[in-house]
N, CA, C and O atoms as CSV, one atom per row, in Angstrom:
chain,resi,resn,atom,element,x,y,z
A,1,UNK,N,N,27.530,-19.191,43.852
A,1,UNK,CA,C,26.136,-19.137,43.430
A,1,UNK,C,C,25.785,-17.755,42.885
A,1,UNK,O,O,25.132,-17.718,41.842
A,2,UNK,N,N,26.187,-16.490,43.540
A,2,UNK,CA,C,26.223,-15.655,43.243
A,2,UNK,C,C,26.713,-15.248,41.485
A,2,UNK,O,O,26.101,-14.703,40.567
A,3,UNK,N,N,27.390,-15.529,41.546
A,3,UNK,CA,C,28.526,-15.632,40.236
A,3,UNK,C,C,27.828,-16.490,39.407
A,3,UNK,O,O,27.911,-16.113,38.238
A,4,UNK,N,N,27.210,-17.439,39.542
A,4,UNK,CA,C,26.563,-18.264,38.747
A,4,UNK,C,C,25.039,-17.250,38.172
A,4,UNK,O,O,24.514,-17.439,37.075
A,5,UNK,N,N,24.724,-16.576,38.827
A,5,UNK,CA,C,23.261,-15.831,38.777
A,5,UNK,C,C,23.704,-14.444,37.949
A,5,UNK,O,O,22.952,-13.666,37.362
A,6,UNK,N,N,25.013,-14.385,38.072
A,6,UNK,CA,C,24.935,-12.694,37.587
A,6,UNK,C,C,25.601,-12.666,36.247
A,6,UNK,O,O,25.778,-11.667,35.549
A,7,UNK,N,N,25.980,-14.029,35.959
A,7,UNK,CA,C,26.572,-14.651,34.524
A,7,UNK,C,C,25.461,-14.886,33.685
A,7,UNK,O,O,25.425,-14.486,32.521
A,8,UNK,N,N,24.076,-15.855,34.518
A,8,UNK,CA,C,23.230,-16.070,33.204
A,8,UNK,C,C,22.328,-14.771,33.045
A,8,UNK,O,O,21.793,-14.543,31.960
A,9,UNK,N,N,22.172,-13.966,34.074
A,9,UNK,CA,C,21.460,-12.663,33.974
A,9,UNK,C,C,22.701,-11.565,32.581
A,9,UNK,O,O,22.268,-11.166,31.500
A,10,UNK,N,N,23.617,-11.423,32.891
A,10,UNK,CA,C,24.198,-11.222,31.804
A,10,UNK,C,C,24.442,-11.610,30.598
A,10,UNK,O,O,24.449,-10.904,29.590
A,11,UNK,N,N,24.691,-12.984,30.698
A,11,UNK,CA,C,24.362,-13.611,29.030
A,11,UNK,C,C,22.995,-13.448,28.849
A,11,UNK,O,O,22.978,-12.916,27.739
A,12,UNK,N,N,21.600,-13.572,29.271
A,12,UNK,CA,C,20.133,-13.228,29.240
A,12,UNK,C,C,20.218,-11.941,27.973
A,12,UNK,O,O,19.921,-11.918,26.779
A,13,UNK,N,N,20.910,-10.706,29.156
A,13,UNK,CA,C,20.595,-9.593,28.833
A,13,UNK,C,C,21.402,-9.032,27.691
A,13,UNK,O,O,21.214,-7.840,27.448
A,14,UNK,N,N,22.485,-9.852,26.766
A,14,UNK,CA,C,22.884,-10.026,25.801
A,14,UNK,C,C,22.585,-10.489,24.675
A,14,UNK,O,O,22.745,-10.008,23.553
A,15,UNK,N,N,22.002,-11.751,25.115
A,15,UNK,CA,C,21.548,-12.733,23.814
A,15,UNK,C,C,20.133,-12.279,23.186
A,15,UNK,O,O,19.916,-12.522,21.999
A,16,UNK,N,N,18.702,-11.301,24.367
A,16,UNK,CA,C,17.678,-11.391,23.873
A,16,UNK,C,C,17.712,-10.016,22.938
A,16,UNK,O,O,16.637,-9.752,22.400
A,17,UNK,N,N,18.886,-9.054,22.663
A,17,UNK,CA,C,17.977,-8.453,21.448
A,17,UNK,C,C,18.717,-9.076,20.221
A,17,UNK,O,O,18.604,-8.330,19.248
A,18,UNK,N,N,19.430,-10.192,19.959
A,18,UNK,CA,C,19.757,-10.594,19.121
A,18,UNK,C,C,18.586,-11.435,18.257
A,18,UNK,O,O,18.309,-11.351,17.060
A,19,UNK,N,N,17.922,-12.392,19.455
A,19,UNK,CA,C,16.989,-13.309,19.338
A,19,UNK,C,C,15.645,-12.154,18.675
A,19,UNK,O,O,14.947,-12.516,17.728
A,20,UNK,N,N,15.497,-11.056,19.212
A,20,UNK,CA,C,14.322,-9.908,18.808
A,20,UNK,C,C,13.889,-9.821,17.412
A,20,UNK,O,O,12.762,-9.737,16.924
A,21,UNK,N,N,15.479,-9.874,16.694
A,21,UNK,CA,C,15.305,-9.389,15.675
A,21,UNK,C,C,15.400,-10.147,14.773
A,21,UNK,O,O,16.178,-11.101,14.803
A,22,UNK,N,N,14.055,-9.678,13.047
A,22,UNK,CA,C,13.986,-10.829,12.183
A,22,UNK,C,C,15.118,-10.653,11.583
A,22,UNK,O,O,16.164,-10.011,11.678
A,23,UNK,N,N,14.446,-11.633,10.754
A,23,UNK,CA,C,15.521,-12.034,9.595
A,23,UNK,C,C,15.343,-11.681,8.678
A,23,UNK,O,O,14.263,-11.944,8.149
A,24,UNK,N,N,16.594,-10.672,7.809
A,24,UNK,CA,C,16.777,-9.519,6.809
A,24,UNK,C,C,16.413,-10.113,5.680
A,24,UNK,O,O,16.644,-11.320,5.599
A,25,UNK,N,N,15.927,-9.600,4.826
A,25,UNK,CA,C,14.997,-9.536,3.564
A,25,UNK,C,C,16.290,-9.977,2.918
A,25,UNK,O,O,17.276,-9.615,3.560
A,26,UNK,N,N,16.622,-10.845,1.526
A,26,UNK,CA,C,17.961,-11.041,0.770
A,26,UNK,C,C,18.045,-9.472,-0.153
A,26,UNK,O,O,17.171,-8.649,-0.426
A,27,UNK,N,N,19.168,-9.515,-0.383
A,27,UNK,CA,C,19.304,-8.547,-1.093
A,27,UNK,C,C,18.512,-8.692,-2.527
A,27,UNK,O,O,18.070,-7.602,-2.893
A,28,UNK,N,N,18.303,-9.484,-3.184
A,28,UNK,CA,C,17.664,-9.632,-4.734
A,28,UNK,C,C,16.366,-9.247,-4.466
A,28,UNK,O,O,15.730,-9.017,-5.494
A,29,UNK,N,N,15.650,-9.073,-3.258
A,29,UNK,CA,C,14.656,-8.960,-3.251
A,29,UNK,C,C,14.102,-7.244,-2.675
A,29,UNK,O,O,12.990,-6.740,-2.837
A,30,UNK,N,N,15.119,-6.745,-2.095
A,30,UNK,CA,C,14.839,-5.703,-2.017
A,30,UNK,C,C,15.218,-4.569,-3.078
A,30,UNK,O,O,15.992,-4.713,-4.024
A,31,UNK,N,N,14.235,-2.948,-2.589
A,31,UNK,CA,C,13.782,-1.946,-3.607
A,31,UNK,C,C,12.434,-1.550,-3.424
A,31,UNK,O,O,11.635,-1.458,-2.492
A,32,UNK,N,N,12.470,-1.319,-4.819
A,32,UNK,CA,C,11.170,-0.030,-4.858
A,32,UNK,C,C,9.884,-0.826,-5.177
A,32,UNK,O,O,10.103,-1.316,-6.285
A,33,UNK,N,N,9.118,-1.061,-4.920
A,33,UNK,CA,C,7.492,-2.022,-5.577
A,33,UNK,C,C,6.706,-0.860,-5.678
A,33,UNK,O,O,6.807,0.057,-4.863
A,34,UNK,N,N,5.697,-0.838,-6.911
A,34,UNK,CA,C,5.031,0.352,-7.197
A,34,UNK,C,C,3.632,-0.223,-7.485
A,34,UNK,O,O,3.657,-1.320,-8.044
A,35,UNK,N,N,2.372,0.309,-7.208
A,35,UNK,CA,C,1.237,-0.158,-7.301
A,35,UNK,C,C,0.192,1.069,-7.522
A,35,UNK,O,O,0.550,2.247,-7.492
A,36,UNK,N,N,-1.507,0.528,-7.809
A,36,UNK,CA,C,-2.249,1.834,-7.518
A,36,UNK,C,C,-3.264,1.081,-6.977
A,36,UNK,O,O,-3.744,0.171,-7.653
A,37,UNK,N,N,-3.841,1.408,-5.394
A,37,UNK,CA,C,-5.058,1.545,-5.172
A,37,UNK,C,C,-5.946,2.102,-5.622
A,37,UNK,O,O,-6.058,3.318,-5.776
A,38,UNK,N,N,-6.769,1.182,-5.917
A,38,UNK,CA,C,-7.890,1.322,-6.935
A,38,UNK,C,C,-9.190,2.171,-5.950
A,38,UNK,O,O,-9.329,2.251,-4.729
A,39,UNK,N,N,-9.938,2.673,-6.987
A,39,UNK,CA,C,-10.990,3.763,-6.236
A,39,UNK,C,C,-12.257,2.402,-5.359
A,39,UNK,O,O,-12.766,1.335,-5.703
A,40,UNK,N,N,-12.279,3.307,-4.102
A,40,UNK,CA,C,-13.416,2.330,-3.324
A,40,UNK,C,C,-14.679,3.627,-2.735
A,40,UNK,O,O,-14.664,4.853,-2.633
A,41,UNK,N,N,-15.424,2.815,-2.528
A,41,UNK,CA,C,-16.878,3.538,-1.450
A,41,UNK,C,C,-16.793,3.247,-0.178
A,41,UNK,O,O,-16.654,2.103,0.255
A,42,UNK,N,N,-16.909,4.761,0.827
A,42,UNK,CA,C,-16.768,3.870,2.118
A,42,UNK,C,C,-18.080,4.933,2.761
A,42,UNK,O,O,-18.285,6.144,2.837
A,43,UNK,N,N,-18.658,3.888,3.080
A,43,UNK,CA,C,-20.260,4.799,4.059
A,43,UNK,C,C,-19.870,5.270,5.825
A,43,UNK,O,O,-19.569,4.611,6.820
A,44,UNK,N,N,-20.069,6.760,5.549
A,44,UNK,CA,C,-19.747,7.628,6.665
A,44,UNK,C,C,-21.450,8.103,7.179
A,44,UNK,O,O,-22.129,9.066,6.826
A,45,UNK,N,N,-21.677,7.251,7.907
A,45,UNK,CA,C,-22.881,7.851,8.034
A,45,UNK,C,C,-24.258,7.131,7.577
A,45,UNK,O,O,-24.345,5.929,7.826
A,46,UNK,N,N,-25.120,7.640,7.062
A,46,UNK,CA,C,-25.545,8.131,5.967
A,46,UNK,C,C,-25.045,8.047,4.817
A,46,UNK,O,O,-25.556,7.211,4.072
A,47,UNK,N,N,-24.155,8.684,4.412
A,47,UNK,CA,C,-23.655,9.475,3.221
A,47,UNK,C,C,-22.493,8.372,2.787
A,47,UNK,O,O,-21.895,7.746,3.662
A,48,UNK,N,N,-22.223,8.184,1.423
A,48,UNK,CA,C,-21.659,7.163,0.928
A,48,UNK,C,C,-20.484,8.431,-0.001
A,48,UNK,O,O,-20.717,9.390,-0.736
A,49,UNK,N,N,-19.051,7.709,0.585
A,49,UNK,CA,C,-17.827,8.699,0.444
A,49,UNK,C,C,-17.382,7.954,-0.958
A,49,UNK,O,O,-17.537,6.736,-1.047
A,50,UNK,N,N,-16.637,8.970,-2.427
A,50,UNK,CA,C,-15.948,7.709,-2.912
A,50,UNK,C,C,-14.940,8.540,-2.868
A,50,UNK,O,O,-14.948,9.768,-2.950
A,51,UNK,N,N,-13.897,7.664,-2.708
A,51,UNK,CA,C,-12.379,7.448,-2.777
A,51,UNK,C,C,-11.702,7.635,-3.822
A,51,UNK,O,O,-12.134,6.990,-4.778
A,52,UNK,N,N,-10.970,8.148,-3.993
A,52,UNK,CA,C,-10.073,8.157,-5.493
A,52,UNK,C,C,-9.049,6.625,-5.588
A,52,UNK,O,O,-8.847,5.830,-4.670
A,53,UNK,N,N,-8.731,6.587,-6.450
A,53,UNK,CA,C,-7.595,5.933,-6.550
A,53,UNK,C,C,-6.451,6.596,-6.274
A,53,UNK,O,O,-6.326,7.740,-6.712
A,54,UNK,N,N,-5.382,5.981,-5.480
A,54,UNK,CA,C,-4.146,6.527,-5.152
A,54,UNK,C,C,-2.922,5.607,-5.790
A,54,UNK,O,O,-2.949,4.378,-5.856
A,55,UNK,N,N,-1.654,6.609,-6.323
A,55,UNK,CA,C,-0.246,5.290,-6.492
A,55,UNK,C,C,0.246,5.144,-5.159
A,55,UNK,O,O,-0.161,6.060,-4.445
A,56,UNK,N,N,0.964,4.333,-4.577
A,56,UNK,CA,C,1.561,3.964,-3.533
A,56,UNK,C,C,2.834,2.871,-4.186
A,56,UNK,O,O,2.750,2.187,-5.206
A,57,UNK,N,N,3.939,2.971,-3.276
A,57,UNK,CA,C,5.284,3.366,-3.474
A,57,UNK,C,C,5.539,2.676,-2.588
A,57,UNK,O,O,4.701,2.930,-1.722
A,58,UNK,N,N,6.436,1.658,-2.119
A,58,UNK,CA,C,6.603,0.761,-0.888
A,58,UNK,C,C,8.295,0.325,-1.211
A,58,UNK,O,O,8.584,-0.528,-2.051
A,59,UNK,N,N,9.121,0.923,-0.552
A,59,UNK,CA,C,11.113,0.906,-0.041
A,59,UNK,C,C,11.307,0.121,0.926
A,59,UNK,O,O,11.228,0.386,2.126
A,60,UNK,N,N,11.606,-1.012,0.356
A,60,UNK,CA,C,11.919,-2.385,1.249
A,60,UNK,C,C,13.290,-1.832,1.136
A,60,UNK,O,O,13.848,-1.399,0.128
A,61,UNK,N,N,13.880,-1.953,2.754
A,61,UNK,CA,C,15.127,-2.432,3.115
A,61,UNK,C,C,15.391,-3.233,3.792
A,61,UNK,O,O,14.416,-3.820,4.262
A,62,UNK,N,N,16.827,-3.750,4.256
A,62,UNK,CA,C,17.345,-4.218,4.636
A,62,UNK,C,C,16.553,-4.410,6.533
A,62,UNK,O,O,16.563,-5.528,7.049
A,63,UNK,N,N,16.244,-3.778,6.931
A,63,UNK,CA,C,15.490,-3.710,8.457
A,63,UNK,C,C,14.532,-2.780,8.530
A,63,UNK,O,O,13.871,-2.786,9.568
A,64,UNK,N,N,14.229,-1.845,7.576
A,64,UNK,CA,C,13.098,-0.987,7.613
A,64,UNK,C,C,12.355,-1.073,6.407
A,64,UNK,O,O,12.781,-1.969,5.678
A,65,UNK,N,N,11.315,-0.398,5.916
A,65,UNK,CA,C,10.327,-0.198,5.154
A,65,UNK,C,C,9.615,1.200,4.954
A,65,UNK,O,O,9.238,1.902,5.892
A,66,UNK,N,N,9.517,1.424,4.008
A,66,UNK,CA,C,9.364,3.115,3.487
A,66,UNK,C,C,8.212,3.043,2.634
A,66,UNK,O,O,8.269,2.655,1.467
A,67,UNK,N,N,6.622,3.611,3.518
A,67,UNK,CA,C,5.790,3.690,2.601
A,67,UNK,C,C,5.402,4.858,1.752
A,67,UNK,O,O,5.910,5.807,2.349
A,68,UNK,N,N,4.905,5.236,0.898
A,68,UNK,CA,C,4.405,6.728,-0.149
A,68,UNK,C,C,2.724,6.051,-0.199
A,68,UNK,O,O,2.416,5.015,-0.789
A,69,UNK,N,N,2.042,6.701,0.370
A,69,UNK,CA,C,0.149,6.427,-0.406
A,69,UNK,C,C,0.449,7.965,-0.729
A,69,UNK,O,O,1.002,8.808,-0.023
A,70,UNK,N,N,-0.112,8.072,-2.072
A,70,UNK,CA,C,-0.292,9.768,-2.773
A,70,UNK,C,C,0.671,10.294,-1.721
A,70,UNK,O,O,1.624,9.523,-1.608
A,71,UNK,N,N,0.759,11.544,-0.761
A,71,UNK,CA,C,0.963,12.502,-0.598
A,71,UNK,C,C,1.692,12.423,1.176
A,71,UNK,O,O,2.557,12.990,1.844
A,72,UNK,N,N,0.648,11.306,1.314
A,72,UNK,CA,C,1.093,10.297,3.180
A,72,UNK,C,C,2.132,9.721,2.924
A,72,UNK,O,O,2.309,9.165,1.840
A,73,UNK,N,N,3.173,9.751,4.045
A,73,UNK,CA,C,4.479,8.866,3.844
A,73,UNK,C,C,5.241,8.389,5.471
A,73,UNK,O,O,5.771,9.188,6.243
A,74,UNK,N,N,5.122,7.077,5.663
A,74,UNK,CA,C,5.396,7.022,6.667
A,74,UNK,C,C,6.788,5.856,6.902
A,74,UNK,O,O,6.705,5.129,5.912
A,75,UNK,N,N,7.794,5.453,7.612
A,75,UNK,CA,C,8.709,4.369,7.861
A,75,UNK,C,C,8.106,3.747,8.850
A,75,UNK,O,O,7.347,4.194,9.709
A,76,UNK,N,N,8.580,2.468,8.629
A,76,UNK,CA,C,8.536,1.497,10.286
A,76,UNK,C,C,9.788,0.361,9.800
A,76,UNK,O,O,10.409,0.291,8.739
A,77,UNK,N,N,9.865,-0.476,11.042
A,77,UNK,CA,C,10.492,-1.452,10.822
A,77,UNK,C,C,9.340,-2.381,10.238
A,77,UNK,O,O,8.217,-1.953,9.974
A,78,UNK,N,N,9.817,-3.937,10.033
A,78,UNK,CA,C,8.875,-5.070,9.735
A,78,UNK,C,C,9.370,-6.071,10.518
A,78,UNK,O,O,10.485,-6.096,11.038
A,79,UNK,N,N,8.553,-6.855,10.586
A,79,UNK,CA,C,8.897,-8.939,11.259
A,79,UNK,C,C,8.785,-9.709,10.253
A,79,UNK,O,O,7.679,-9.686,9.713
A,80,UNK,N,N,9.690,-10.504,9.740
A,80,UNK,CA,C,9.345,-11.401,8.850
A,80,UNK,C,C,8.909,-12.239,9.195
A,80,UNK,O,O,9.127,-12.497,10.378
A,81,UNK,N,N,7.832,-13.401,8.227
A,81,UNK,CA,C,7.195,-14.590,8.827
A,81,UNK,C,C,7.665,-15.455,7.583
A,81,UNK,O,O,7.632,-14.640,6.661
A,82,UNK,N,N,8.074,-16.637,7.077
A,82,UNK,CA,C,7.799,-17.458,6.198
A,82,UNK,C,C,6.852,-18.903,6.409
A,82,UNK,O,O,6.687,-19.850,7.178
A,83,UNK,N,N,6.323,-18.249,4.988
A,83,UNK,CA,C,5.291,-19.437,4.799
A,83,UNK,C,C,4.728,-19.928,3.499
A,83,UNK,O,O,4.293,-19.133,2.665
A,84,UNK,N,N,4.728,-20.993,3.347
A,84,UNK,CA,C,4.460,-21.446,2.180
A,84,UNK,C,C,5.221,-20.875,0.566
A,84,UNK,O,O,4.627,-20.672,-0.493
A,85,UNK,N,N,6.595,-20.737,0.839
A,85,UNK,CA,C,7.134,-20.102,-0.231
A,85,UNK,C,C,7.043,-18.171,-0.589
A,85,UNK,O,O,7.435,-17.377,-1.445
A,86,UNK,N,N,6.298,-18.171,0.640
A,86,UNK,CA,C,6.183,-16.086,0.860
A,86,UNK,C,C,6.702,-15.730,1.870
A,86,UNK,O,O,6.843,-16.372,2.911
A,87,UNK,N,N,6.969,-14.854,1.667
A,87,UNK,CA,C,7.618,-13.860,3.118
A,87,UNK,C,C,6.029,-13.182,3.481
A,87,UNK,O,O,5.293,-12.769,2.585
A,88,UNK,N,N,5.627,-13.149,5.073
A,88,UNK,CA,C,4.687,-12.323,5.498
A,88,UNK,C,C,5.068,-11.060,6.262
A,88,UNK,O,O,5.177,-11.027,7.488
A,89,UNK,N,N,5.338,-9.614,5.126
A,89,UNK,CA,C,6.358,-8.996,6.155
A,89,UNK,C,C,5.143,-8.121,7.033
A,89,UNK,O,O,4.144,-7.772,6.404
A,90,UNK,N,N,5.276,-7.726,8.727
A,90,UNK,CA,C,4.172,-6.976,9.331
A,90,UNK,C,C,4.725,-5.814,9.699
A,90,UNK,O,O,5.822,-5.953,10.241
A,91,UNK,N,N,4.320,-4.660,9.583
A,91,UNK,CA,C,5.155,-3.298,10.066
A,91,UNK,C,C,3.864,-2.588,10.792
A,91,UNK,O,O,2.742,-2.360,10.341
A,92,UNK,N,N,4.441,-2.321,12.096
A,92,UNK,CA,C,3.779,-1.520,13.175
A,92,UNK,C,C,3.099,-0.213,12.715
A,92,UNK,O,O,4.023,0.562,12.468
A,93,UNK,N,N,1.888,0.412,12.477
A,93,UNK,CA,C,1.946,1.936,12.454
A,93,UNK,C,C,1.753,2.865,13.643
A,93,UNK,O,O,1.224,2.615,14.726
A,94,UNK,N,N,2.295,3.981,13.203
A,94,UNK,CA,C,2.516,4.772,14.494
A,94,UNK,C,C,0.819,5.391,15.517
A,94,UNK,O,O,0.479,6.523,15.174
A,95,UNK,N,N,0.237,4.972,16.210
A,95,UNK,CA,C,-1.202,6.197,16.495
A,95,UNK,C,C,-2.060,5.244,15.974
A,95,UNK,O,O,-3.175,5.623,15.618
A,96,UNK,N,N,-1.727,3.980,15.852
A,96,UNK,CA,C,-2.572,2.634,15.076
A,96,UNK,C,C,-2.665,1.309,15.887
A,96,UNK,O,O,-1.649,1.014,16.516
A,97,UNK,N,N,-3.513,0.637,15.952
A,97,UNK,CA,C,-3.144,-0.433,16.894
A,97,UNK,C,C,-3.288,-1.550,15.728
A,97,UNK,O,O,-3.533,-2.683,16.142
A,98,UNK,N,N,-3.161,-1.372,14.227
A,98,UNK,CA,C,-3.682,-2.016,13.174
A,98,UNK,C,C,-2.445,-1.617,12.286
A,98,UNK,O,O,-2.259,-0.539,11.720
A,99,UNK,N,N,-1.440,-3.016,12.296
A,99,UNK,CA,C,-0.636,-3.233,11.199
A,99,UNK,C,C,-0.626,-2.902,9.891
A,99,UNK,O,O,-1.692,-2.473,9.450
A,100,UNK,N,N,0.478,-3.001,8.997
A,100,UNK,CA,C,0.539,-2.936,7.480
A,100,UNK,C,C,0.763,-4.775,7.353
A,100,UNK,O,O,1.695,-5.380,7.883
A,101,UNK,N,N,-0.244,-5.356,6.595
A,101,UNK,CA,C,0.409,-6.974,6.259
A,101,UNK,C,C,0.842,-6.517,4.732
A,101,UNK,O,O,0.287,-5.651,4.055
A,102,UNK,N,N,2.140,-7.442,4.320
A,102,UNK,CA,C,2.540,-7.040,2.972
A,102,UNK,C,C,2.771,-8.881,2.565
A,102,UNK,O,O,3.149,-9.631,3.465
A,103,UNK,N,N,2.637,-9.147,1.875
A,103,UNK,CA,C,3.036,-10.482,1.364
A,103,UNK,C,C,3.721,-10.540,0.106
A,103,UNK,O,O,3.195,-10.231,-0.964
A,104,UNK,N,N,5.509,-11.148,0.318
A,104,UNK,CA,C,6.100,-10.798,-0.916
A,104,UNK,C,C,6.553,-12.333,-1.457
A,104,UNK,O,O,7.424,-13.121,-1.088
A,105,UNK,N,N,5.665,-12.359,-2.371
A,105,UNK,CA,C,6.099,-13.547,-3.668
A,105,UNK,C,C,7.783,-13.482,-4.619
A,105,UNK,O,O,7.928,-13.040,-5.759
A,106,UNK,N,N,8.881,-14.071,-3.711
A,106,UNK,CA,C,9.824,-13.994,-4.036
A,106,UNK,C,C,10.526,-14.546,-5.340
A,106,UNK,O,O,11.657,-14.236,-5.713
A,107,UNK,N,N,9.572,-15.504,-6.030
A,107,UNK,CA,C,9.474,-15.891,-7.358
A,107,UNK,C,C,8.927,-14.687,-8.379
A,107,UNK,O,O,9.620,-14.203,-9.274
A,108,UNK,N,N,8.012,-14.425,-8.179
A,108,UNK,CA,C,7.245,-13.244,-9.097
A,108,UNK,C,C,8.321,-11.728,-8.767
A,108,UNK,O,O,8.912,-10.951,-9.517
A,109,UNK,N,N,8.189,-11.825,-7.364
A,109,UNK,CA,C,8.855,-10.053,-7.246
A,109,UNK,C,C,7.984,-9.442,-7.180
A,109,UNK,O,O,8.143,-8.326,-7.676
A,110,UNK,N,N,6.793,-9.683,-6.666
A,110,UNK,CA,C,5.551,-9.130,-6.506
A,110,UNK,C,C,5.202,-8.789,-4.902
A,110,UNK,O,O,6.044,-9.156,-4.083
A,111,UNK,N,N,4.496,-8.387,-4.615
A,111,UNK,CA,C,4.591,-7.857,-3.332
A,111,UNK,C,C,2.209,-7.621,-2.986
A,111,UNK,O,O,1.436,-7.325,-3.897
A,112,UNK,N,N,1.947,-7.781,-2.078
A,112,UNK,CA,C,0.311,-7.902,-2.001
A,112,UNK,C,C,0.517,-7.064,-0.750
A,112,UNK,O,O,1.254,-7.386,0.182
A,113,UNK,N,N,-0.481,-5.541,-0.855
A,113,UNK,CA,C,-0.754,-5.210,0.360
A,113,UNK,C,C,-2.098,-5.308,0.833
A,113,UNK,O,O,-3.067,-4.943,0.168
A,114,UNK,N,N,-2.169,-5.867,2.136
A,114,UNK,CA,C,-3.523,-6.283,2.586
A,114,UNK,C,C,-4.256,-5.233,3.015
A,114,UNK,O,O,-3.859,-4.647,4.023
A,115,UNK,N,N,-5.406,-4.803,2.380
A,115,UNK,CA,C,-5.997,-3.683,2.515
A,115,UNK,C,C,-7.137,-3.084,3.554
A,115,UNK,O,O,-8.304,-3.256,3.203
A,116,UNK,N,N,-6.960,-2.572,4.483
A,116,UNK,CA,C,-8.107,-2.688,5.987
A,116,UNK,C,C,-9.716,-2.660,5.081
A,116,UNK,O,O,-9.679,-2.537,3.857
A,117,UNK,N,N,-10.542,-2.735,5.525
A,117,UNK,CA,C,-12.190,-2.557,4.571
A,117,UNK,C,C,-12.267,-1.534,5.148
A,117,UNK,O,O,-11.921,-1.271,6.300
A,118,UNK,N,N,-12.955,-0.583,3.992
A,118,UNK,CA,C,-13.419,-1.073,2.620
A,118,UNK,C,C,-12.537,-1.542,1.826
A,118,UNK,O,O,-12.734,-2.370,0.937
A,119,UNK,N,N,-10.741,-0.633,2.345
A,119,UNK,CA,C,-9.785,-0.589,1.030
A,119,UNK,C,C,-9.572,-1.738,0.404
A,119,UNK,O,O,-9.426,-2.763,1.071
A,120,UNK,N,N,-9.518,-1.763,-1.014
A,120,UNK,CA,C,-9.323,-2.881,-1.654
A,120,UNK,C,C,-7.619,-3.379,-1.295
A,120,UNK,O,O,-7.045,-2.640,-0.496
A,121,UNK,N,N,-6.864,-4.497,-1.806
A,121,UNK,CA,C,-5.781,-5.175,-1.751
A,121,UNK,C,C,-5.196,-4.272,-3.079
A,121,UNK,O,O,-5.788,-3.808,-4.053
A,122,UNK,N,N,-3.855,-4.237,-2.695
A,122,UNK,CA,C,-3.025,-3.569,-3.637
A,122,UNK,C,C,-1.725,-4.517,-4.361
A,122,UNK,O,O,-0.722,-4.882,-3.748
A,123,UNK,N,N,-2.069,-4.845,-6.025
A,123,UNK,CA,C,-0.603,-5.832,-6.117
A,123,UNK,C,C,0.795,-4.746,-6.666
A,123,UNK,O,O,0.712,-4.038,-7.670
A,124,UNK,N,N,1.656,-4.796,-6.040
A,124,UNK,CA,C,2.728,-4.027,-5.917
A,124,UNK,C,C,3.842,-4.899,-7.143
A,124,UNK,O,O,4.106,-6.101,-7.093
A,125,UNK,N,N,4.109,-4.392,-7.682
A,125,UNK,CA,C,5.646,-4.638,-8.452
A,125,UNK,C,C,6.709,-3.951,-8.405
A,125,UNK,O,O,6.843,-2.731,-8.315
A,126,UNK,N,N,7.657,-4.972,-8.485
A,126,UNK,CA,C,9.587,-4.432,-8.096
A,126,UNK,C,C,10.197,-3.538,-9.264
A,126,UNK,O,O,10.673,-3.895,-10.342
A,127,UNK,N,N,10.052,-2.395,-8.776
A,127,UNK,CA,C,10.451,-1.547,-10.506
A,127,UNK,C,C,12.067,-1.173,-10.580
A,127,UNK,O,O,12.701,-0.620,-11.479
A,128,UNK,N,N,12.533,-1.736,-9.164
A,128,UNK,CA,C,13.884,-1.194,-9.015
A,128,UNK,C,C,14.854,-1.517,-7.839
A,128,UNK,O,O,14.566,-2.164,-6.832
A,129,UNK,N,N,15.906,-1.023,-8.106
A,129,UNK,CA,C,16.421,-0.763,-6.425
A,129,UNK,C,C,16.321,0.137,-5.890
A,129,UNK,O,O,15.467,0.860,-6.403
A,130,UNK,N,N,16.805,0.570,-4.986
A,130,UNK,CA,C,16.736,1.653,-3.863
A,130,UNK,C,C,17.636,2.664,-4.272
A,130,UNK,O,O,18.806,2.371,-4.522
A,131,UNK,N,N,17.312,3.559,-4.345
A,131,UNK,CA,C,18.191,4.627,-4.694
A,131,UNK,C,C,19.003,4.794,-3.209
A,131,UNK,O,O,18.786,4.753,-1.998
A,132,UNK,N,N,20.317,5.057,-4.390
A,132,UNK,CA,C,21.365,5.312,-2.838
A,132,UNK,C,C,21.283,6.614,-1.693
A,132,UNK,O,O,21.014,7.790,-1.940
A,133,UNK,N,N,21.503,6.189,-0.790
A,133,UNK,CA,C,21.795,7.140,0.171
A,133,UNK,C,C,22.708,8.159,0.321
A,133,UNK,O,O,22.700,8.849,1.340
């Protein structure tokens, strides 16, 4: 019985970070997607802020993701979701309790980042691959 308990606790503690992890983006689809957030208003106060427009830069890999907004640049991993013919990829931010949603149209090669409010939605295009390492 013993032996029976310390086998499935071991296969357990084997099998679940396999099960953890999504499922890798295909290769045709990964690279560089390039976009520009467009200028928004966001009310601080009182006082009504405007925003510039920024380019942003988004490095899909293989298990991670590499963002550029202007001058901010941060990595995370992602989870893939499929649905309805899209990938819904979600990447954790760090000091955030509020995701990146990205939605990539694998027909187009287009890529949608969902933008928190005020920020507007950003449509991203595949300008490339990944420069090597």
């Amino acid at each position: 019985m013993l032996r029976l308990l310390s086998f499935i606790v071991f296969v357990t503690t084997i099998s679940l970070p396999l099960l953890g992890q999504s499922k890798p983006i295909k290769r045709k689809f990964r690279g560089v997607y390039e976009g520009q957030i467009p200028s928004y208003e966001v009310r601080l106060g009182q006082e009504l802020v405007v925003v510039k427009a920024a380019e942003m830069r988004v490095y899909l890999d293989r298990d991670s993701i590499f963002f550029e907004i202007g001058t901010y640049r941060y990595a995370s991993g992602y989870a893939r979701e499929d649905k309805e013919k899209q990938f819904i990829l979600t990447s954790p931010r760090n000091q955030s309790g509020i995701p990146e949603q990205l939605i990539l149209d694998p027909k187009t090669k287009t890529m949608i980042r969902k933008g928190l409010y005020p920020q507007p939605d950003v449509t991203l295009t595949r300008t490339g691959k990944l420069p090597r390492r």
